[in-house]
N, C-alpha and C positions, 0 to 999 in steps of 0.2 A: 526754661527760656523759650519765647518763643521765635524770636531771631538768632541767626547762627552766624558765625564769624567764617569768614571766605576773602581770601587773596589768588591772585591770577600768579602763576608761577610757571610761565614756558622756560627753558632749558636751552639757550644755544651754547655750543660748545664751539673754543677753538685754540690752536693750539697756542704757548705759549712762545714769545721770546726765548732763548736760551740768557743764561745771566741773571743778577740777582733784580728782585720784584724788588722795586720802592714801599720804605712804611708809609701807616699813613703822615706822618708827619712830612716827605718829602712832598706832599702833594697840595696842591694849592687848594686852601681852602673856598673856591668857587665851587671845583667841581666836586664837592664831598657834599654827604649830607648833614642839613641843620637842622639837629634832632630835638633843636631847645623848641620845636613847632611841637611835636610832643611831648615832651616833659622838657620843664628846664633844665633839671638833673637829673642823676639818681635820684637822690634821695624823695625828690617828686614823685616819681615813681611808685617808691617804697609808700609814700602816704597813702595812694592810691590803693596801692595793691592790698594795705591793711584794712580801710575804709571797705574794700570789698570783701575782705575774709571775713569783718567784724557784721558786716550787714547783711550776711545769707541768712542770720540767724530769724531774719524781719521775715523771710519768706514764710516762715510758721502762724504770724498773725492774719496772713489773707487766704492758708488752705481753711478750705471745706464752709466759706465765706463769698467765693466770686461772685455767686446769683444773689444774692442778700438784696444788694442794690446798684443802681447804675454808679453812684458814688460810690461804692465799695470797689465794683469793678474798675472803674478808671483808677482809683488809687494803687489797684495791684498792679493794671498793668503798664502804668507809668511809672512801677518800682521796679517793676522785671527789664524796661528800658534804661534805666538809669545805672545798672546792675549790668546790663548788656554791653551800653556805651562805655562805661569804666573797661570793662574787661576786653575788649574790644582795641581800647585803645591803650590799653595796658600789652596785652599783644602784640600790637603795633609796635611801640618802642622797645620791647624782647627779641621781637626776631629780626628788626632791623638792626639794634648792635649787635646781636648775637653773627649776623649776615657780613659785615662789616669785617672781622674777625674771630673766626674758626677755632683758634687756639686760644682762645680768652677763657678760660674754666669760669670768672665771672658773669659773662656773659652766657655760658652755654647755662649754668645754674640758675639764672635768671629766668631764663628760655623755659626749664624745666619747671620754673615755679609756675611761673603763670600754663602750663600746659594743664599742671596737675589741679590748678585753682579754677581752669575752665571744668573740668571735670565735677567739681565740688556746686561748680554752681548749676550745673546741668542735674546733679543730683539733688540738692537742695531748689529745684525748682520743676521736680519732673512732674509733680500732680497736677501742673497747669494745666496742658493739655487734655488730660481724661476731665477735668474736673469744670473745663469748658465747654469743651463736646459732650457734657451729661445737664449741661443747660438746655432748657427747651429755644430752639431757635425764636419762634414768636417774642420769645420774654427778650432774646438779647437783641433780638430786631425794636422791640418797644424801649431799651435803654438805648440803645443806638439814637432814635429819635428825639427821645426826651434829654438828652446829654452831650451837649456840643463837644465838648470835646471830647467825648467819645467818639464820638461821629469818623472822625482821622482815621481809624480803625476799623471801617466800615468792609474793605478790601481784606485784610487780613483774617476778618470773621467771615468771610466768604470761601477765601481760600480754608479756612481751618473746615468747616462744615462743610463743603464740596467734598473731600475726605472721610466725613462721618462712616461712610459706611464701610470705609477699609482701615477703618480701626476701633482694635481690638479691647474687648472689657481689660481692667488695669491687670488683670495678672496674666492674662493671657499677653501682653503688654511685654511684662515684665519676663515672661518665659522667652518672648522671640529675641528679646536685648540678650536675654542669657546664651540662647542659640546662637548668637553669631559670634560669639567665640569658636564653636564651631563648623559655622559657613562661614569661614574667612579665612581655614587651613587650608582649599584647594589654592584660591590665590596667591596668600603667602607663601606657599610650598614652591607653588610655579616661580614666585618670585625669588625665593633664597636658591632654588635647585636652577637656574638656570642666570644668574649674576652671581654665586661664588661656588658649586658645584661643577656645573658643565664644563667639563675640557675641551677647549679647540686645539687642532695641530698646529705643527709649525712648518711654515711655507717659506718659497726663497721670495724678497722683495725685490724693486725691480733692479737696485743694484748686485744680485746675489745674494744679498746675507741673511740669512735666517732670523724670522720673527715668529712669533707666538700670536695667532691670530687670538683679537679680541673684539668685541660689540664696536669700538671704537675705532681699530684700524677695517673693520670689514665696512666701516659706512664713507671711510676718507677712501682708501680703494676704491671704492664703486663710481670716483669722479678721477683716478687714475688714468691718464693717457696711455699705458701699459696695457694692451688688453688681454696678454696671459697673463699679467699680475691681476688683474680682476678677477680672471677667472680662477686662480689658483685660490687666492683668498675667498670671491664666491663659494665652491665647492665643498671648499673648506670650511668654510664658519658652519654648512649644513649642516656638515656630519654627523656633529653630537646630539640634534633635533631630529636626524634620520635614525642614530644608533637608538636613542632611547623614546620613540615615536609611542609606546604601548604607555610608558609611564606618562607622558603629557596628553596621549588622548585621553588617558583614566583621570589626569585634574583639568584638563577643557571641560568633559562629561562633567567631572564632580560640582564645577562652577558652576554651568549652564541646570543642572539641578538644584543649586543651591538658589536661583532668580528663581526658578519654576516654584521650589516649596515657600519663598516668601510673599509670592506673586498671590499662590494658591491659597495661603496661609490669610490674605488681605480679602481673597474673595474676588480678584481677578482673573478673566477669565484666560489670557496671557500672560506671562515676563515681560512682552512689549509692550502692552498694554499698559502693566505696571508700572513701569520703567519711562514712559512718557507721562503717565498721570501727576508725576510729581510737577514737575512743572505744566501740568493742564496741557500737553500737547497732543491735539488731536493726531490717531495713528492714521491719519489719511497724511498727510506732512509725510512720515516716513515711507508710506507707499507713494504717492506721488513723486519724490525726490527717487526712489527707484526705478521707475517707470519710466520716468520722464528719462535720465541718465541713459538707460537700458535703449531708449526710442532714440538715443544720441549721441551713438558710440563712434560713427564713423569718422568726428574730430580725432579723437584717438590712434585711431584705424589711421589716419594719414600723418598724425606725427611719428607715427611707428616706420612709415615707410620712409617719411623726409629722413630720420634718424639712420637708417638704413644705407641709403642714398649718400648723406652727406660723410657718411664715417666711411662708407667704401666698402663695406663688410655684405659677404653673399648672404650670410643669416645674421637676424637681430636677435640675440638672447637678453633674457633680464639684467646681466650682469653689463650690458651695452647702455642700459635704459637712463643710467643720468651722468655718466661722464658729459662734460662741455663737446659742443662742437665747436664753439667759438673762445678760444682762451680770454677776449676781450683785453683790452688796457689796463700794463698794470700800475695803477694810477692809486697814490696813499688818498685818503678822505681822514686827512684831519678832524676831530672833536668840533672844534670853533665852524670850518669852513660845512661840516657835515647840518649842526644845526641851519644855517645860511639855507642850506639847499631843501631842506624838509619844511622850514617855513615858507620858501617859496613854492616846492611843488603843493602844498595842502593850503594855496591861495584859493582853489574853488570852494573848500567849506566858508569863505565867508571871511571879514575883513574880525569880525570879535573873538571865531575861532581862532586864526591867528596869534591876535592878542594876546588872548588868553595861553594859549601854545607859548608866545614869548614868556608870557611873566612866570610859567614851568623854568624855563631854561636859564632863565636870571634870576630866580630864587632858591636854588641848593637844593630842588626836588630830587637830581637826579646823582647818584654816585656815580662816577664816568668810569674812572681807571682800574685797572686790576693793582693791589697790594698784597703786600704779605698777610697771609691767612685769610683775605676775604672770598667769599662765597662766589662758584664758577656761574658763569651761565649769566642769566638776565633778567629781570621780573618786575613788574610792575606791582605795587604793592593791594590795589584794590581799594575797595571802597569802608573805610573807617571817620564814621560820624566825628562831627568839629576838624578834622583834619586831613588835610591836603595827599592827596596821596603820593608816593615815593616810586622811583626808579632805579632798578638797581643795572647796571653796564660792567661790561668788561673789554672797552675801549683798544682796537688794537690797531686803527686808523685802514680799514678794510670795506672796502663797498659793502660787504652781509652788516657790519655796524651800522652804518646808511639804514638800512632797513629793518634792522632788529633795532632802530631808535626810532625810525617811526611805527611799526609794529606796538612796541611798549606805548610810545605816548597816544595811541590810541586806544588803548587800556586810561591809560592818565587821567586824559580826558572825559573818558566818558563816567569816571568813579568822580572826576572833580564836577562836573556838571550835575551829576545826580545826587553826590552829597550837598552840593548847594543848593538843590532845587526840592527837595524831598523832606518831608520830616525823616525820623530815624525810621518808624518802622518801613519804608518802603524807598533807604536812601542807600542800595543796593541794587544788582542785574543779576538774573540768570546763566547759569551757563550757555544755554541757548543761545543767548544774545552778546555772551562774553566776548566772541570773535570779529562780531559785525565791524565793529570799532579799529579793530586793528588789522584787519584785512584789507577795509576801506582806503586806510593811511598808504600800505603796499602798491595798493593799485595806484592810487593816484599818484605816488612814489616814482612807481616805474613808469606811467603813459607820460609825465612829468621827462624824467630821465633819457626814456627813444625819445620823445618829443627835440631835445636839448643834444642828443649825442654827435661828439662832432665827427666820428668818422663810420664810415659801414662797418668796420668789425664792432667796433663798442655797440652801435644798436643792435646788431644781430646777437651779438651777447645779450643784450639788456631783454631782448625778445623771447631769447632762449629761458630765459630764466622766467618768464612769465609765464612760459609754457608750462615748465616746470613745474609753475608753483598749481597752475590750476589741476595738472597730472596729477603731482602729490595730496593737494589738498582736496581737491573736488571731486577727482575720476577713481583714485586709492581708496580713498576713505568710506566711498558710496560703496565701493566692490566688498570691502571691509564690513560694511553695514546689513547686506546683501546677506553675505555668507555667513553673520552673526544672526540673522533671520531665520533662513535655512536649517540652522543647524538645531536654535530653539525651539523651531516649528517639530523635527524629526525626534528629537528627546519628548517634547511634549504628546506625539504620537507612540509615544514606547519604544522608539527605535534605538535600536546601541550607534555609538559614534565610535565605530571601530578607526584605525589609520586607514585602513582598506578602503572607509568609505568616506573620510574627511579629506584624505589626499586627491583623488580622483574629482570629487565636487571643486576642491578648491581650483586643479587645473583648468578643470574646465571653465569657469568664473575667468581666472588669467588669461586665458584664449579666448574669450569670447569679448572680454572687455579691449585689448590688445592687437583683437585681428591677425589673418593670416601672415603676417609679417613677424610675426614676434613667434620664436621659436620657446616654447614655455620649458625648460629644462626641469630633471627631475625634482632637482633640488627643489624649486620655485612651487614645485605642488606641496611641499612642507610645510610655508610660510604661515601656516593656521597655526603651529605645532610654537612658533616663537613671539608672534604677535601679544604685548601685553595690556594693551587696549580690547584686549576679547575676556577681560579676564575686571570689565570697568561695568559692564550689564549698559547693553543698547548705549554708548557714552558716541561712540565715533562719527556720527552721524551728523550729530553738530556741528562736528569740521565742516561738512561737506553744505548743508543747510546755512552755514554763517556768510562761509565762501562765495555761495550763490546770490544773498543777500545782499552783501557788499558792493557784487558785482552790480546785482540792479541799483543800489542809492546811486553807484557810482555814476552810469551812464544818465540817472535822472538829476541829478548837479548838473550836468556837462548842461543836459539839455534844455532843464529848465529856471536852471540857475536860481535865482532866491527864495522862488516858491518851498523849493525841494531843500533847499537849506535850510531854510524856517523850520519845514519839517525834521528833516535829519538830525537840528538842535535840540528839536523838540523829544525827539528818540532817545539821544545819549541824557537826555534832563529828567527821563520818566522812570527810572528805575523799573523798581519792583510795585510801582501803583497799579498794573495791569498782568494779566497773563502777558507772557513774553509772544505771542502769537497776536495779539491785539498791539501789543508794543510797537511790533516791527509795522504792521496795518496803515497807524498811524503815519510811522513816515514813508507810507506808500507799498511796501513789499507785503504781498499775501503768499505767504509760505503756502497755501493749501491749491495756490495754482502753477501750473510751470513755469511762468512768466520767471520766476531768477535762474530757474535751470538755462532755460532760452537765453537769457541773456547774457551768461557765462559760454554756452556754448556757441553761441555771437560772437563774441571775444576771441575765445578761441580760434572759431575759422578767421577772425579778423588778425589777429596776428600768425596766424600759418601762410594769411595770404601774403604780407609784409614781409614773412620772411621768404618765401620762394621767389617774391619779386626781386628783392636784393640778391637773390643767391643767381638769379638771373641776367644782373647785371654784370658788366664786364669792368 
């Protein structure tokens, strides 16, 4: 295959009602989804899903044939689409009822069918790739020419030959697929030895009574008004990451070895290097976005002290770092009254963005409500050819809902725009550019939201959270990036990544990005030791790069209003016809200058100024 199937799948969690969850049958079927957009039934399905087990077997008439002729070549790889698209969207209707209901053994079997049938077809179609990359370029550039509808495909043989030379003859090929069964035990190990091995203590809460810290109660703590309950559970959650510090430096080491020998293995001269070539992104983007941060910490530097200032506290610790300062209004956001408000704040994309945004919200795109047995969290479903993409909710009528519905449908969006604008092979986005879209939604969300607040504590709330998100998203994630740099660069020099010398690096990183006001506790030089995004090869930076992106369409809407629309539609409509770096270009952002770091950190000082003014007032 030469296209791969991808859905966006962020994670917000929150807690439940107490009481019994409604089936779905109690729930109006507005806000459910209508799955008959993918198949009308089952058994539609089933046709499906046989038509494709029965047709891998075709893949045998076009090996060791591609170069033959331009008509032989289009014919294969308009069969490897068609093969694609089925399976594709045979997945699509698996793991949306399987999502639906958890406890359904039909559904979860389902799921498993088609996970194992992608497999089969990955396998019965693996010669494409060697067997195209061993065509002489000239020859496929001379069917490209002579062959219109080849031609569509012009981008995607670009992309595959821009690679030629980090990949490997077919057995050598086949050995590195076989290897990574075993580069894939440092990560999975981190993963099973630290979500159901690692023991946490147990702490008193803030009523007294003894709880068993877990990943879950240590991140609701961290916005506790309690601030010896913070720190009890801070301290605490470290411990098991301080007691067994030697065993997680030896699989950070073993990961960060395991990028180096595939990096080296392709004939790159770095793992960063590697690790951004996949999506063609020049490593000047991720030096620049460090640089640039680095030259522009002092935002930072002064929320640290406002936070300081306004909590009353003689030293700032991490464990200080995202409690609210402003509790805000506690005000429900109904489902009905919440769409209302996100189609008006996302009036600057334009009167057909909109539109289009309603007829999401009027046609069964989105599953709103939490039931019995459905799937926690949030997601947008992504981009699957002929079909509309899906939102999945867990509706608890909560301002974060507000935003994790506009968050999603700016995923929604940008999969429903580029499925409709795109043939298949290029009617997909990168992760690179997977965030631009629903970052954008936030901000405008929230300048939307201060803009509208009817009282100073609600906007100072509303401000706070902005801050937040840029702290989290854009100032964390860069430090994160930083320190995954650092550490590759010192393996790649022969260096061991003792705790002795990953802890100390890491402090110093927290204090430097943080300033003298933030007092870095031991614990907090740990944070390498549990981070599982370090264990994703160069992945974190995209937060931080998308973030930045956003920030700049955002202020060039305000400012130049329909030009920059046209553009921006133009962005979420382009999929994958372009490197994701030319992508963004077009609707104005060049990642390879400061210009979006600048203008997040613009932002920033512009809402610290906002808030100290208000905090000013009497």
């Amino acid at each position: 295959m030469i296209t791969t199937l991808s859905f966006f799948n962020t994670q917000f969690f929150s807690q439940n009602e107490s009481g019994q969850l409604p089936s779905r049958s109690d729930i109006e079927a507005k806000y459910t989804w209508n799955l008959t957009d993918v198949y009308v039934n089952d058994e539609a399905w089933e046709k499906d899903f046989k038509s494709v087990e029965e047709g891998l077997t075709q893949y045998k008439n076009f090996e060791g044939k591609l170069a033959s002729s331009s008509t032989e070549l289009l014919k294969a790889v308009k069969f490897d689409d068609e093969i694609s698209m089925k399976i594709q969207r045979l997945y699509l209707y698996a793991m949306l009822s399987r999502d639906l209901d958890l406890s359904n053994s039909a559904g979860l079997a389902r799921y498993d069918r088609i996970s194992a049938l992608y497999s089969k077809v990955g396998s019965a179609s693996a010669f494409f790739r060697p067997e195209l990359l061993s065509i002489p370029r000239e020859k496929i550039d001379k069917y490209l020419t002579e062959n219109k509808e080849l031609k569509v495909y012009t981008h995607v043989f670009d992309n595959l030959f821009r690679m030629k030379e980090h990949t490997l003859p077919k057995e050598q090929e086949k050995l590195l697929a076989e290897a990574s069964q075993v580069t894939q035990v440092p990560g999975n190990t981190f993963g099973v030895f630290t979500n159901a091995d690692l023991q946490f203590p147990t702490v008193k809460d803030e009523k007294g009574n003894d709880i068993k810290i877990s990943a879950g109660r240590y991140t609701a703590a961290l916005y506790s008004t309690d601030r010896d309950y913070r720190e009890r559970v801070y301290k605490g959650f470290y411990k098991p990451y301080m007691d067994y510090k030697n065993t997680l430096s030896t699989l950070f080491n073993g990961e960060i070895k395991t990028h180096i020998f595939n990096a080296n293995a392709r004939k790159y001269k770095t793992a960063r290097e590697a690790a951004l070539d996949a999506n063609s992104i020049p490593v000047a983007v991720y030096d620049n976005l460090i640089k640039s941060v680095n030259d522009n910490l002092k935002p930072l530097h002064r929320w640290a002290t406002l936070r300081k200032k306004v909590l009353g506290v003689q030293e700032l610790h991490p464990y200080d770092a995202y409690v609210t300062l402003f509790p805000g209004v506690k005000e429900e956001f109904p489902y009905e009254k919440s769409t209302k408000i996100v189609l008006d704040a996302l009036k600057p994309l334009g009167d057909q963005y909109v539109k289009d945004l309603d007829l999401a919200f009027n046609s069964r795109w989105i599953d709103v409500y939490e039931t019995k047995g459905k799937r926690s969290g949030a997601y947008s479903s992504g981009s699957t050819y002929g079909v509309h993409p899906y939102v999945l909710l867990n509706w608890n009528d909560q301002l974060n809902d507000v935003f994790t519905l506009a968050h999603e449908m700016g995923h929604n969006m940008h999969s429903y725009y580029t499925g409709n604008t795109q043939p298949f092979p290029y009617a997909d986005y990168s992760i690179f550019l997977a965030e631009v879209a629903s970052t954008l939604n936030e901000a405008l969300l929230l300048d939307y939201l201060i803009e509208n607040a009817k009282t100073k504590e609600e906007k100072l709330s509303l401000i706070e959270k902005y801050i937040t998100n840029i702290v989290t998203t854009f100032y964390r994630q860069t430090m994160f990036a930083e320190y995954e740099q650092k550490t590759h660069e010192m393996v790649e020099r022969g260096e061991a990544l003792t705790p002795e010398v990953l802890t100390p690096m890491y402090k110093e990183l927290v204090q430097r990005y943080w300033g003298p006001d933030m007092v870095v506790d031991e614990e907090e030089a740990y944070t390498w030791a549990r981070i599982p995004h370090f264990y994703y090869n160069f992945y974190v930076y995209q937060y931080a790069t998308g973030y930045a992106a956003s920030q700049e369409l955002a202020q060039k809407i305000k400012n130049e209003k329909q030009p920059a629309i046209d553009k921006y539609l133009n962005f979420l409509k382009a999929g994958n016809s372009d490197y994701p770096i030319n992508v963004l270009k077009t609707a104005g952002v060049d990642m390879t200058s400061p210009e979006p770091v600048n203008q997040t950190i613009k932002k920033m000082n512009e809402l610290l100024d906002q808030m100290e003014k208000l905090l000013a007032e009497k």
